[in-house]
Predicted model as a PDB file, atoms N, CA, C, CB and O in Angstrom, pLDDT in the B-factor column:
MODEL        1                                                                  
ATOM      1  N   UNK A   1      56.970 135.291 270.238  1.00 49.00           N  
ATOM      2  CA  UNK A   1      55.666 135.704 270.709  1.00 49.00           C  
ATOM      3  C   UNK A   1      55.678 135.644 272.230  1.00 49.00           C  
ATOM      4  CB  UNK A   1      54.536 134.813 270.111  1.00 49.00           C  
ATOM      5  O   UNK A   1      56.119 134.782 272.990  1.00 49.00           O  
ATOM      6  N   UNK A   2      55.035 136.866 272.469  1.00 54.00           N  
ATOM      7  CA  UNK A   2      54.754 136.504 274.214  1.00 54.00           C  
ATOM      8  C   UNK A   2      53.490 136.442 274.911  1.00 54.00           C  
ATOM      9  CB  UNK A   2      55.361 137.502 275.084  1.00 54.00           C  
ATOM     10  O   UNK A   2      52.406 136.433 274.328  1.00 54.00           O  
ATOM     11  N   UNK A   3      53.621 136.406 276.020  1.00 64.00           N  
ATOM     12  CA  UNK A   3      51.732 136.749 276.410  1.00 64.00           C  
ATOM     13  C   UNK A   3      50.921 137.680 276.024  1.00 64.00           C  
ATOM     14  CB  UNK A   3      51.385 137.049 277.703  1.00 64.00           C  
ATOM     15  O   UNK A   3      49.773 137.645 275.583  1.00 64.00           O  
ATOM     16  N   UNK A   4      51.773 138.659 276.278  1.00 70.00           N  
ATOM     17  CA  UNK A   4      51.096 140.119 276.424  1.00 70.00           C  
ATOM     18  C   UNK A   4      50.213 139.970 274.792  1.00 70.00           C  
ATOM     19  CB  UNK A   4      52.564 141.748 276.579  1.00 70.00           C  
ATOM     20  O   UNK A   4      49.237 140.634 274.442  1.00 70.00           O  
ATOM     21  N   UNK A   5      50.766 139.135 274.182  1.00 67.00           N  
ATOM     22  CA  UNK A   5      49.917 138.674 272.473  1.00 67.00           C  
ATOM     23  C   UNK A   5      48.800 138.532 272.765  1.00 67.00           C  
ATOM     24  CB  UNK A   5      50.259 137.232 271.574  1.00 67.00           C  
ATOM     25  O   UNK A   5      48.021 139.219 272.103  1.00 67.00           O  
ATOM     26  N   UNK A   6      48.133 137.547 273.928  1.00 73.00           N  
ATOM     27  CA  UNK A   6      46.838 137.385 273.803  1.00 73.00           C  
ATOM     28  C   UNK A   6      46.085 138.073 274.055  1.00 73.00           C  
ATOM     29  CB  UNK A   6      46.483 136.676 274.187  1.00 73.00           C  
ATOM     30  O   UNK A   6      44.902 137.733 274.020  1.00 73.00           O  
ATOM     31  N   UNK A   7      46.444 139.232 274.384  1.00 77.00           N  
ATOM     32  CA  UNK A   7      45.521 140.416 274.589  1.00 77.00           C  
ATOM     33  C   UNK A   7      45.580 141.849 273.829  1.00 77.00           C  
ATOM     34  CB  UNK A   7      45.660 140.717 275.928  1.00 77.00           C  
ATOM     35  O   UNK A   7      45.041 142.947 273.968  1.00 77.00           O  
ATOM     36  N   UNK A   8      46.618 141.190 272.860  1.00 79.00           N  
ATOM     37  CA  UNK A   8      47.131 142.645 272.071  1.00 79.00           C  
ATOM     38  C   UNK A   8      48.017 142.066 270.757  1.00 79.00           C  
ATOM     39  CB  UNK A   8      48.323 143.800 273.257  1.00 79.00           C  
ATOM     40  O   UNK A   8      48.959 141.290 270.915  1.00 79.00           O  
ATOM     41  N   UNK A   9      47.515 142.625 269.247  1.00 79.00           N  
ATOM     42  CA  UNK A   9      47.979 141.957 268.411  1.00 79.00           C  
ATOM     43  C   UNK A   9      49.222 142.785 268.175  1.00 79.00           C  
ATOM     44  CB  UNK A   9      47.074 141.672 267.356  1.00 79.00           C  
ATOM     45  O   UNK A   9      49.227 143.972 268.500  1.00 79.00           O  
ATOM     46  N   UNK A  10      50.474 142.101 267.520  1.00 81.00           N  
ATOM     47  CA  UNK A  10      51.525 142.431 266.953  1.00 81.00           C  
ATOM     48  C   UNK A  10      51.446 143.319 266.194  1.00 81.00           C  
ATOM     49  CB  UNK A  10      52.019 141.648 266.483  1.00 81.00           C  
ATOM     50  O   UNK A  10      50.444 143.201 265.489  1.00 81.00           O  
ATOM     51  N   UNK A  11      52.128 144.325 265.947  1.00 86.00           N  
ATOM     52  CA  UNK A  11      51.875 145.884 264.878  1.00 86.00           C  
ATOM     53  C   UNK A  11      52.945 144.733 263.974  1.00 86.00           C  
ATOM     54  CB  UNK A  11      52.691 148.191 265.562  1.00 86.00           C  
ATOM     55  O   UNK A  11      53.747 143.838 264.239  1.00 86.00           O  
ATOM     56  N   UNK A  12      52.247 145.554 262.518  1.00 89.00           N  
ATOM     57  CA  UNK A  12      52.861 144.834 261.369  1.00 89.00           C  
ATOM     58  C   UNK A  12      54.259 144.497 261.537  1.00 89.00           C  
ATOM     59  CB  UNK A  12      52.751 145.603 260.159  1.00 89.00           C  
ATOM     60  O   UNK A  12      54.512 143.303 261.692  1.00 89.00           O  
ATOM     61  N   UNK A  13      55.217 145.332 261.537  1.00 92.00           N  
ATOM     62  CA  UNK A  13      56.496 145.244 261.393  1.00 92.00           C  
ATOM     63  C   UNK A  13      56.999 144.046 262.583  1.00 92.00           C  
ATOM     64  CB  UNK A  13      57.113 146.771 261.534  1.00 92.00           C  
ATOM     65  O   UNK A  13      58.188 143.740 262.666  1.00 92.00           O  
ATOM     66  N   UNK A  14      56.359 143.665 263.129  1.00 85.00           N  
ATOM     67  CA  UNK A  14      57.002 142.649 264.419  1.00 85.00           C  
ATOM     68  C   UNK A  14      56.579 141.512 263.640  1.00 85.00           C  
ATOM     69  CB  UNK A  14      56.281 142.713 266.250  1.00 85.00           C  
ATOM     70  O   UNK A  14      57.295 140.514 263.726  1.00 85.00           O  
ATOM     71  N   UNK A  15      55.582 141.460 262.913  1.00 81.00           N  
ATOM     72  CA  UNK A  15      55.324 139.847 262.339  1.00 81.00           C  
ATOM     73  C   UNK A  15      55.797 139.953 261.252  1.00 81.00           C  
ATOM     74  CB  UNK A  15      53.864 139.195 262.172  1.00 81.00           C  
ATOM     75  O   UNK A  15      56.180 138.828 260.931  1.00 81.00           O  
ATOM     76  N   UNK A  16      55.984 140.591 260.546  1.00 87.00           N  
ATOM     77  CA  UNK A  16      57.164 140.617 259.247  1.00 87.00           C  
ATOM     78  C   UNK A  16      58.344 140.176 259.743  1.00 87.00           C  
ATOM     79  CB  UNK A  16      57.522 142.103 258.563  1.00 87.00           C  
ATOM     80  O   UNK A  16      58.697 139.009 259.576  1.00 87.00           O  
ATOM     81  N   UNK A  17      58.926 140.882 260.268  1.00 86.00           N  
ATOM     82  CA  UNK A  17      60.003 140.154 261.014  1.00 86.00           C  
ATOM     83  C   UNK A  17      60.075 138.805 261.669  1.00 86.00           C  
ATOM     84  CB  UNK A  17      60.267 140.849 261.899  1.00 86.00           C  
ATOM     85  O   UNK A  17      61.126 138.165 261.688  1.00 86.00           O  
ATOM     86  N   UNK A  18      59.094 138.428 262.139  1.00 83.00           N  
ATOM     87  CA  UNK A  18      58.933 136.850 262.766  1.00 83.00           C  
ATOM     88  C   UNK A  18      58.851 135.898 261.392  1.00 83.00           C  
ATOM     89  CB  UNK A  18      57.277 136.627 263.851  1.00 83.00           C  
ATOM     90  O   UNK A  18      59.552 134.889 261.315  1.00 83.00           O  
ATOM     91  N   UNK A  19      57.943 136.291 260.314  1.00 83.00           N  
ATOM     92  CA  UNK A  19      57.868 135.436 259.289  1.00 83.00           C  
ATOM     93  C   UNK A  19      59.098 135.794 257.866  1.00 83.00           C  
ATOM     94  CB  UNK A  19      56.238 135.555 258.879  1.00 83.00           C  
ATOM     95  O   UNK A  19      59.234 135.259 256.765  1.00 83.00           O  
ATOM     96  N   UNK A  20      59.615 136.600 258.348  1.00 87.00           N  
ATOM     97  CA  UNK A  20      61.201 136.985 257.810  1.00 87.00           C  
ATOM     98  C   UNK A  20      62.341 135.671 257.263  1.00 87.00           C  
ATOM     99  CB  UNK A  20      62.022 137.765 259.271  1.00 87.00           C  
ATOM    100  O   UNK A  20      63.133 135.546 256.329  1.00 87.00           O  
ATOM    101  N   UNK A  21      61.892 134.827 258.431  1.00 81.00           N  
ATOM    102  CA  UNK A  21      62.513 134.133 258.675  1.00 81.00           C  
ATOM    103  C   UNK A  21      61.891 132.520 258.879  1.00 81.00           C  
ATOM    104  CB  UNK A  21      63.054 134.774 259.540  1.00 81.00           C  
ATOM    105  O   UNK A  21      60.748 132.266 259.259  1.00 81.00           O  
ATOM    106  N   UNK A  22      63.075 131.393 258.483  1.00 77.00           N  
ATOM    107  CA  UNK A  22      61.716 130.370 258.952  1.00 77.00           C  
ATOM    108  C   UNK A  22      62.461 129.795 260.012  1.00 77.00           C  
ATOM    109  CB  UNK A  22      61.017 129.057 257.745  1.00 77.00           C  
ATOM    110  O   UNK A  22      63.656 129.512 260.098  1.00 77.00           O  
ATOM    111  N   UNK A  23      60.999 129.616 261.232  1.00 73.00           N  
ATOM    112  CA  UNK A  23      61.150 129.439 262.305  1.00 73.00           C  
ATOM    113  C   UNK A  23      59.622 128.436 262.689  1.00 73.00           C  
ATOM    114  CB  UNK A  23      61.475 130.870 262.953  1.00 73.00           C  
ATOM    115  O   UNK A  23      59.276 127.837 261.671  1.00 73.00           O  
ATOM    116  N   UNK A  24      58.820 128.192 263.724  1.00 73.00           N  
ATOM    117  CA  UNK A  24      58.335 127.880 264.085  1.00 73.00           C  
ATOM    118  C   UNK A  24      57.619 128.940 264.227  1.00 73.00           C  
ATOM    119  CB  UNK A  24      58.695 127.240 264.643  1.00 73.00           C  
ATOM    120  O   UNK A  24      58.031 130.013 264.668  1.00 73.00           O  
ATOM    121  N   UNK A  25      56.266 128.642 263.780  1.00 73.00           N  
ATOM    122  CA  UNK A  25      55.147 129.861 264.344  1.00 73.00           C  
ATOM    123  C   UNK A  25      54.041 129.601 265.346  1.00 73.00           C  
ATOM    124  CB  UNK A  25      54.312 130.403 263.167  1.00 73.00           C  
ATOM    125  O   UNK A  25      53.563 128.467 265.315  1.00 73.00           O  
ATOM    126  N   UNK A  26      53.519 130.519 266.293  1.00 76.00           N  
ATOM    127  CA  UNK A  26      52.701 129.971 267.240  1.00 76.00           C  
ATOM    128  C   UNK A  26      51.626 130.927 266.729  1.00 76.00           C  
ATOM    129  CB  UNK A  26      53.182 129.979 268.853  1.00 76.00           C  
ATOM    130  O   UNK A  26      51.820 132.108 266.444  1.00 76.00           O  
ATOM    131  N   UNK A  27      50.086 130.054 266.623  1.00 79.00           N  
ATOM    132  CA  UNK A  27      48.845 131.027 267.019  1.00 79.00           C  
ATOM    133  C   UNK A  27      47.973 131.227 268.234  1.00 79.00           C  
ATOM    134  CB  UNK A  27      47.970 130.794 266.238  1.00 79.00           C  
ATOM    135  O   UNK A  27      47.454 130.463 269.048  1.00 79.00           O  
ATOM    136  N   UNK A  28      48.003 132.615 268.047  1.00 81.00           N  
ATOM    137  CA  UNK A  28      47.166 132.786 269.279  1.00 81.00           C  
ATOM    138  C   UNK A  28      45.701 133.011 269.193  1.00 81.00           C  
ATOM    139  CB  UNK A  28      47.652 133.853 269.988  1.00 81.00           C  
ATOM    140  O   UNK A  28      45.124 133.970 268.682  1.00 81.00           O  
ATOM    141  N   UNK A  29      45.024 131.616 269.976  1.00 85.00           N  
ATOM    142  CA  UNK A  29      43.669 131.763 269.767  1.00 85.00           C  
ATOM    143  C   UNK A  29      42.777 132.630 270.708  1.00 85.00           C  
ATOM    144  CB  UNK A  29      43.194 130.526 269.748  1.00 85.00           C  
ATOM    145  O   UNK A  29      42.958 133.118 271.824  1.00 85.00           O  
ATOM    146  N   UNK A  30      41.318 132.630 269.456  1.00 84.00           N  
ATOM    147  CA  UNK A  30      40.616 133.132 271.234  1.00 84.00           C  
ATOM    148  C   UNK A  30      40.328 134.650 270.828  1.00 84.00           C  
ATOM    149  CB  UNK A  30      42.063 133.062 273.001  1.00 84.00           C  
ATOM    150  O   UNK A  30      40.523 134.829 269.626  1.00 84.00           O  
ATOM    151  N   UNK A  31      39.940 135.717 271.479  1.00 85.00           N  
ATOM    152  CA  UNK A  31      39.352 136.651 271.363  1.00 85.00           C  
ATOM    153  C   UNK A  31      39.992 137.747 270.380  1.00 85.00           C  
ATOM    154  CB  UNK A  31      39.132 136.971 272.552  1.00 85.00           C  
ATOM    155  O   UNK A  31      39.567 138.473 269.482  1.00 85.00           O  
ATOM    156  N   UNK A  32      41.200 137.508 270.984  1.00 83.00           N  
ATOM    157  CA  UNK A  32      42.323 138.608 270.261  1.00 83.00           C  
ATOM    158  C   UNK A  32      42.226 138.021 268.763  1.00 83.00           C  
ATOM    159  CB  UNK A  32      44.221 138.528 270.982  1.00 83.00           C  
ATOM    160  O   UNK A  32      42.169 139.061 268.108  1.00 83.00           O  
ATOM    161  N   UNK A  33      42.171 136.904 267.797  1.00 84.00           N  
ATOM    162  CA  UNK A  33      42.329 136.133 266.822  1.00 84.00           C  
ATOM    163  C   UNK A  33      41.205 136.544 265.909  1.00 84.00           C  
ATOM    164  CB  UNK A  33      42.383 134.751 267.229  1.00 84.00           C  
ATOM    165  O   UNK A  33      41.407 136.546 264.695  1.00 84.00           O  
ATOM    166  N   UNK A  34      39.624 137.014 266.575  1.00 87.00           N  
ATOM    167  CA  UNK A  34      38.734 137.368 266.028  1.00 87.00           C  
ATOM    168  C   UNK A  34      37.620 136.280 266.526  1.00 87.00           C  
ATOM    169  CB  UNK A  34      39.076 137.546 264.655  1.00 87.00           C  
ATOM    170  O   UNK A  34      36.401 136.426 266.437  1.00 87.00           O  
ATOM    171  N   UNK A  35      38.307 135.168 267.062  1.00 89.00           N  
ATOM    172  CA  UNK A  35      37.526 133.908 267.529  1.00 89.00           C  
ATOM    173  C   UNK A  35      38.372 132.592 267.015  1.00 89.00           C  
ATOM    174  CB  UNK A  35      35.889 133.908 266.853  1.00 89.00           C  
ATOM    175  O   UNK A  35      37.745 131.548 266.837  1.00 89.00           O  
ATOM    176  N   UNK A  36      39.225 132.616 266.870  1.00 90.00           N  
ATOM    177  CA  UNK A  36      40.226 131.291 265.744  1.00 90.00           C  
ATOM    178  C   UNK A  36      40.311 130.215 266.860  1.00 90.00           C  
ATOM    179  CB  UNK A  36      42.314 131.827 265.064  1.00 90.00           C  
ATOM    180  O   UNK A  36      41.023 130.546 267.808  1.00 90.00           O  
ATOM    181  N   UNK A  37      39.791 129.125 266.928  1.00 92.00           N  
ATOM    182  CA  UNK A  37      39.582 127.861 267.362  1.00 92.00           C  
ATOM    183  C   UNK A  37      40.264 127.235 266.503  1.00 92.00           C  
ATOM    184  CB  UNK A  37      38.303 127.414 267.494  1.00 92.00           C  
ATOM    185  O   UNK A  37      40.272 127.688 265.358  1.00 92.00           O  
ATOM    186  N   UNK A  38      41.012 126.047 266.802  1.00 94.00           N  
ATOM    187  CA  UNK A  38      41.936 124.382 266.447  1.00 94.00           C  
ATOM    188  C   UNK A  38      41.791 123.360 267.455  1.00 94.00           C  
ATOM    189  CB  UNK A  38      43.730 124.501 266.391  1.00 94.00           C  
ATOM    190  O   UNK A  38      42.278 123.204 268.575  1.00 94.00           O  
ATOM    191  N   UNK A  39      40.957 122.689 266.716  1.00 95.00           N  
ATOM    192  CA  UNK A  39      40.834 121.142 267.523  1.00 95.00           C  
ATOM    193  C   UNK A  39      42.751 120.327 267.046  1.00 95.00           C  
ATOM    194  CB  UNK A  39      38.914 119.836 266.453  1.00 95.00           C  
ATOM    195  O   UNK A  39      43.220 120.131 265.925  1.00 95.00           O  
ATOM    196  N   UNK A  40      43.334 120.073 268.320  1.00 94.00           N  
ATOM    197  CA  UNK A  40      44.519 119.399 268.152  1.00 94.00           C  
ATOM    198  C   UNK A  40      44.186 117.648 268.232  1.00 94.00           C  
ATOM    199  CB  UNK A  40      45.574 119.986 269.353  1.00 94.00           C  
ATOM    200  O   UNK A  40      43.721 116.951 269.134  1.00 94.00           O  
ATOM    201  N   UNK A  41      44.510 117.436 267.291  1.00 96.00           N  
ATOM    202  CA  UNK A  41      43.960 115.818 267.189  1.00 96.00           C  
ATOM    203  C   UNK A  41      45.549 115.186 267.029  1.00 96.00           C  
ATOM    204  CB  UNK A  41      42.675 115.387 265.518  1.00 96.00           C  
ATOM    205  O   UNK A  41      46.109 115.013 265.946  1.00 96.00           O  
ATOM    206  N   UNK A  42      46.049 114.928 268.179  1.00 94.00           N  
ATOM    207  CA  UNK A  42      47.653 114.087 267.987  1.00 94.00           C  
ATOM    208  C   UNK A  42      47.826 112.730 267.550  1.00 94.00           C  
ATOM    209  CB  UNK A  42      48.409 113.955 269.298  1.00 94.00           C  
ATOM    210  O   UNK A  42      48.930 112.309 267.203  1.00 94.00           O  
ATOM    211  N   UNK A  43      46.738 111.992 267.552  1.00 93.00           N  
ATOM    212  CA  UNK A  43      46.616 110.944 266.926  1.00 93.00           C  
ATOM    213  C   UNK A  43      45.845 110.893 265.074  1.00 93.00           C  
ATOM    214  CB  UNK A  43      45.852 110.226 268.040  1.00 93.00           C  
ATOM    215  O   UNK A  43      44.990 111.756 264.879  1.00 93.00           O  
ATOM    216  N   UNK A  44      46.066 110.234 264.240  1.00 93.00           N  
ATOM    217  CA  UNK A  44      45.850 110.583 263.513  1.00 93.00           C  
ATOM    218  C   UNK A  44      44.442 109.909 263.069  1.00 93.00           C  
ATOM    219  CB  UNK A  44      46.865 110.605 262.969  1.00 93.00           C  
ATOM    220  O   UNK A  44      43.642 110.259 262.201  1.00 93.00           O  
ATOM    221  N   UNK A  45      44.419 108.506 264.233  1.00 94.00           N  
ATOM    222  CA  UNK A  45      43.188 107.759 264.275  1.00 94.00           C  
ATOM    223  C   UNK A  45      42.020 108.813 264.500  1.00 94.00           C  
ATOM    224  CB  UNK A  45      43.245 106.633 265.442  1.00 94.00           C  
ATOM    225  O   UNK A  45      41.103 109.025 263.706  1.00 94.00           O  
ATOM    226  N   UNK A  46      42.213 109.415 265.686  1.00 95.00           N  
ATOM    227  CA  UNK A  46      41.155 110.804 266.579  1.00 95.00           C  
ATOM    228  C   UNK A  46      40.629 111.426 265.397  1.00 95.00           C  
ATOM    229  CB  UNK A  46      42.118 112.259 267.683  1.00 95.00           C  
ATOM    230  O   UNK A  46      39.428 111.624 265.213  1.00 95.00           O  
ATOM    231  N   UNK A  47      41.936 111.860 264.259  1.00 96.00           N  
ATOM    232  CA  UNK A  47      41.175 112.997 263.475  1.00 96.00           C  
ATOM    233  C   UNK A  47      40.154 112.197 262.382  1.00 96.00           C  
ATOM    234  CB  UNK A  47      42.384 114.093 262.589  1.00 96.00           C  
ATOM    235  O   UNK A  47      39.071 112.499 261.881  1.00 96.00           O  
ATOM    236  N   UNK A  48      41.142 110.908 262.255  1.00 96.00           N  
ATOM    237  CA  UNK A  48      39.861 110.327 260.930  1.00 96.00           C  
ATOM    238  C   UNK A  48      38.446 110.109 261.476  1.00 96.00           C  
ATOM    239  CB  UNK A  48      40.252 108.614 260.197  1.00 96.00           C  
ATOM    240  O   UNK A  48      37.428 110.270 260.803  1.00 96.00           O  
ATOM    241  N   UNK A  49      38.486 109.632 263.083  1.00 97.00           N  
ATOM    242  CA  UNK A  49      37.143 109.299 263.755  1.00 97.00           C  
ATOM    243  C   UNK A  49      36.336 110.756 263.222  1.00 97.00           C  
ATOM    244  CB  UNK A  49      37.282 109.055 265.721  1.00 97.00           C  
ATOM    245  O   UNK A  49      35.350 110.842 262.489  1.00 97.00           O  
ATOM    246  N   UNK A  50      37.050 111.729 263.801  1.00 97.00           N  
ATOM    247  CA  UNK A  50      36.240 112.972 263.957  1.00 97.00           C  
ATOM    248  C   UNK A  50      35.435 113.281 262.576  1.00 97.00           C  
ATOM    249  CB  UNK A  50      37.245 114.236 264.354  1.00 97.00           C  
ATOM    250  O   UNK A  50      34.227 113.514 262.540  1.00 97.00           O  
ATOM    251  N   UNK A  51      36.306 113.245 261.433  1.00 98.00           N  
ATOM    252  CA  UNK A  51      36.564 113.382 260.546  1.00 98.00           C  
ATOM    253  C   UNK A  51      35.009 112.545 259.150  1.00 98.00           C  
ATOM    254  CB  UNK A  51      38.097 112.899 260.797  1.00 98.00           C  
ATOM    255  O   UNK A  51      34.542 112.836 258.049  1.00 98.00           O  
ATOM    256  N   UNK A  52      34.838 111.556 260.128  1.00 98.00           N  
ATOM    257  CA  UNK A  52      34.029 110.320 259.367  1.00 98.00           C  
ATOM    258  C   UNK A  52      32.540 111.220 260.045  1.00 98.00           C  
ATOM    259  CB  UNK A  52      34.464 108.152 260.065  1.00 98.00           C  
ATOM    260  O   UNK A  52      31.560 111.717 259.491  1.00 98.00           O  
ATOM    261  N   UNK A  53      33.021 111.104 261.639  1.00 98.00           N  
ATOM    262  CA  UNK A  53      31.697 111.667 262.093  1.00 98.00           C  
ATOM    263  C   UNK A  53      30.835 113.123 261.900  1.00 98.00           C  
ATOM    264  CB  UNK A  53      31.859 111.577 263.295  1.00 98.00           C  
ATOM    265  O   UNK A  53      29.693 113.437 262.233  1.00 98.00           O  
ATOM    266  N   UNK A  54      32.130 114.004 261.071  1.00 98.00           N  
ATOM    267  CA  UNK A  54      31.510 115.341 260.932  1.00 98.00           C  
ATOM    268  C   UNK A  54      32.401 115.761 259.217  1.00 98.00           C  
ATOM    269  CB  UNK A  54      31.978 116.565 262.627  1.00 98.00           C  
ATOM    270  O   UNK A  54      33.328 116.551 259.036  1.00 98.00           O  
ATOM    271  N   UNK A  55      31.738 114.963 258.288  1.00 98.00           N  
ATOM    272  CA  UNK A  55      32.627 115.132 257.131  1.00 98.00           C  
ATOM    273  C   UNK A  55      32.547 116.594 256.145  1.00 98.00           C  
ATOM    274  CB  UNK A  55      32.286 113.873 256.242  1.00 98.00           C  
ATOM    275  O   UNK A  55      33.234 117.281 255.390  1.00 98.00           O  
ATOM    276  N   UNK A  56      31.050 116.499 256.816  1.00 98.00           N  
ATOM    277  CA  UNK A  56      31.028 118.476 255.930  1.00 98.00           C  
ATOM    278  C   UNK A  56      32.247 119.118 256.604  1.00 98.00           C  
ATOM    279  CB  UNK A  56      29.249 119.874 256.475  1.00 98.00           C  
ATOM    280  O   UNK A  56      33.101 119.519 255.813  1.00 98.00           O  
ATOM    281  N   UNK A  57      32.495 119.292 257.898  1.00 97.00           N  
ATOM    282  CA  UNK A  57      33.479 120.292 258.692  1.00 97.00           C  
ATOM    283  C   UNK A  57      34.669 119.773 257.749  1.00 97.00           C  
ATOM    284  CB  UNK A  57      33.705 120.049 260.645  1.00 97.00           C  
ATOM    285  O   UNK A  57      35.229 120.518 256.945  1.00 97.00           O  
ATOM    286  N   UNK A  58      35.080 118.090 257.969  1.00 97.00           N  
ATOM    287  CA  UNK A  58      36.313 117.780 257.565  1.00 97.00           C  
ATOM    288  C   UNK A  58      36.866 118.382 256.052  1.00 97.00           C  
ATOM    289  CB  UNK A  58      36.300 116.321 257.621  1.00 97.00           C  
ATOM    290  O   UNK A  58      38.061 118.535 255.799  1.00 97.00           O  
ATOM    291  N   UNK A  59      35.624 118.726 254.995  1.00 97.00           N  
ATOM    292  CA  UNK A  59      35.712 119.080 253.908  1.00 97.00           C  
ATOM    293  C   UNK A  59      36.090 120.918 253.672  1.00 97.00           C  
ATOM    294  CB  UNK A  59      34.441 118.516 253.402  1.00 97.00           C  
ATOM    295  O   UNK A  59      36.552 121.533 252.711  1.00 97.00           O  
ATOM    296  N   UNK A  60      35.655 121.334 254.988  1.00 97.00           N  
ATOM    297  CA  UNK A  60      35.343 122.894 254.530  1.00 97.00           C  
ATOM    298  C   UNK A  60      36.531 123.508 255.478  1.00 97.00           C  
ATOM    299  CB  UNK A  60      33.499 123.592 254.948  1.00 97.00           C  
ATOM    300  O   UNK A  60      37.028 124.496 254.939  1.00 97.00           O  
ATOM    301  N   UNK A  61      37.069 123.217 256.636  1.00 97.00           N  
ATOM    302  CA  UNK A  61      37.922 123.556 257.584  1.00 97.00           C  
ATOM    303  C   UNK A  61      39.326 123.694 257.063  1.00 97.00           C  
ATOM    304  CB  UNK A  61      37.826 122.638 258.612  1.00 97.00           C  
ATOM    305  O   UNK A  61      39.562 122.988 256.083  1.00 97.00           O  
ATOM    306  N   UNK A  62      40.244 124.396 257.472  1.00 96.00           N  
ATOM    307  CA  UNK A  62      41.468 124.038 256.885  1.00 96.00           C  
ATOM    308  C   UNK A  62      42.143 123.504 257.839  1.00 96.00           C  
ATOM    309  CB  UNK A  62      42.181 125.035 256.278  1.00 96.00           C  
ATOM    310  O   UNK A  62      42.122 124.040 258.947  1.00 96.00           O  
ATOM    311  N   UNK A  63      42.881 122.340 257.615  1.00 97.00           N  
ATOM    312  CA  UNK A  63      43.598 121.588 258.489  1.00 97.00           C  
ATOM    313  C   UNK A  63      45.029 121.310 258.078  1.00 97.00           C  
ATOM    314  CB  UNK A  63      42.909 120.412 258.697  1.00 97.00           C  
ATOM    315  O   UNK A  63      45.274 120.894 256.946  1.00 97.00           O  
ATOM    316  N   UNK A  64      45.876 121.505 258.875  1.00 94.00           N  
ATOM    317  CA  UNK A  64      47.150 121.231 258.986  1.00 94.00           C  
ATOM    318  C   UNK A  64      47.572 119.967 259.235  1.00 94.00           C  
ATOM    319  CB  UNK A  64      47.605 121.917 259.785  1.00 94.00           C  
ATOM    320  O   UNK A  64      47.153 119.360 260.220  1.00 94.00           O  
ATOM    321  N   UNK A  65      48.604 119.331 258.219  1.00 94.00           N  
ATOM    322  CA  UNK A  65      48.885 118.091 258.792  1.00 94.00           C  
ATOM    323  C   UNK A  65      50.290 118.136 260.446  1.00 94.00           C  
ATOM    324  CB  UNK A  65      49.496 117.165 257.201  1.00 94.00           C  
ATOM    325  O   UNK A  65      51.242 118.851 260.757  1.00 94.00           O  
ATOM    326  N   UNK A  66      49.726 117.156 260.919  1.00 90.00           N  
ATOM    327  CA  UNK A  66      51.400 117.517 261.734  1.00 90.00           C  
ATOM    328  C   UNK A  66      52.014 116.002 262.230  1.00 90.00           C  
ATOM    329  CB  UNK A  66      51.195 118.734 263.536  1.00 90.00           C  
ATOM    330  O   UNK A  66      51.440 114.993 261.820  1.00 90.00           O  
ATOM    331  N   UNK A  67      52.887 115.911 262.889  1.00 90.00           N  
ATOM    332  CA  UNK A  67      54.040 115.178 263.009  1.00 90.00           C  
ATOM    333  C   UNK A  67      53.448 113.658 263.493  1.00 90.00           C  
ATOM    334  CB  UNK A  67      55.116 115.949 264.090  1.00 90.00           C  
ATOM    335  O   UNK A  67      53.888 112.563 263.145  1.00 90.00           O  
ATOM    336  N   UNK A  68      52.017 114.013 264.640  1.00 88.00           N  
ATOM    337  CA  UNK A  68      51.315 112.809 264.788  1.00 88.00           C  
ATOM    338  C   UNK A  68      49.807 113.059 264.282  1.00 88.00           C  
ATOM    339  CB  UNK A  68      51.396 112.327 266.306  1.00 88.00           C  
ATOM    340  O   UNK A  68      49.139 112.026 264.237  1.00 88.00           O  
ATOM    341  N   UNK A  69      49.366 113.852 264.021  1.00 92.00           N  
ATOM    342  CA  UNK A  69      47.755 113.999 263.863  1.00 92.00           C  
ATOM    343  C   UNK A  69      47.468 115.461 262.903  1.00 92.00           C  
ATOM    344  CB  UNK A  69      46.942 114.167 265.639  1.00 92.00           C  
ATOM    345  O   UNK A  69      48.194 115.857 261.992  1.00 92.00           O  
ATOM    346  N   UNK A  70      46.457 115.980 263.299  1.00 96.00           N  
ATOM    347  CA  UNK A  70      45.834 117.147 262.299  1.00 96.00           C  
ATOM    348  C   UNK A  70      45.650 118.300 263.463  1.00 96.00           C  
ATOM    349  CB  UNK A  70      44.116 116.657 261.394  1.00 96.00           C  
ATOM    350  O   UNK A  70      45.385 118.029 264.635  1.00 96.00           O  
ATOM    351  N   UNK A  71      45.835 119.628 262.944  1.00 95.00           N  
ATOM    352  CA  UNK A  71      45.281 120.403 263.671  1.00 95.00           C  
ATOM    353  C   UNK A  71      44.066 120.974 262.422  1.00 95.00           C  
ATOM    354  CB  UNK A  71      46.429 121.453 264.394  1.00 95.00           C  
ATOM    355  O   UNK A  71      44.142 121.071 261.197  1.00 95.00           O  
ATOM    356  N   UNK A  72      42.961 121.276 263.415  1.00 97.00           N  
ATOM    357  CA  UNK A  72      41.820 121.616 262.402  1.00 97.00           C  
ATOM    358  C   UNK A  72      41.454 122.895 263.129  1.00 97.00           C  
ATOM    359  CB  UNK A  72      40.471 120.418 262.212  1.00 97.00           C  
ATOM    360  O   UNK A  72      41.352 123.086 264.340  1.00 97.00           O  
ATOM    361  N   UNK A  73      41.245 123.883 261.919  1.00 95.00           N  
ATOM    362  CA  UNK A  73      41.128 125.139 262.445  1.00 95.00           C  
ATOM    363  C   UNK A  73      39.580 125.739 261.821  1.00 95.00           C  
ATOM    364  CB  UNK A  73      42.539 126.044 261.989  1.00 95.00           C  
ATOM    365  O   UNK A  73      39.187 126.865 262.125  1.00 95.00           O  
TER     366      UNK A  73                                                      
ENDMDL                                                                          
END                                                                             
């Protein structure tokens, strides 16, 4: 992926090809995405705080686990 992404989405055949394969994937947030926001919570304490304090979101959001914390999208 490059910059020129955040202002212009990938024609099919370029992300077929990226997910062709397994690799690491990056998203690009923000206007181009439709609006796709992720709170990065690297601690895993951060996300349960968040998590206790806003439990409808924590229930309805889809969240990714990761290596130290959650990404919540």
């Amino acid at each position: 992926m490059t910059l020129h992404h955040q202002g212009q989405l990938p024609a099919e055949a370029t992300w077929r090809k990226w997910f062709a394969q397994p690799s690491n994937i990056g998203l690009v947030m923000g206007e181009v995405s439709g609006g796709l926001i992720c709170r990065d919570f690297d601690a895993f304490e951060s996300y349960r705080a968040w998590a206790e304090a806003f439990p409808e979101w924590a229930k309805r959001l889809p969240t990714a686990i990761t290596a130290r914390g959650r990404h919540v999208y």
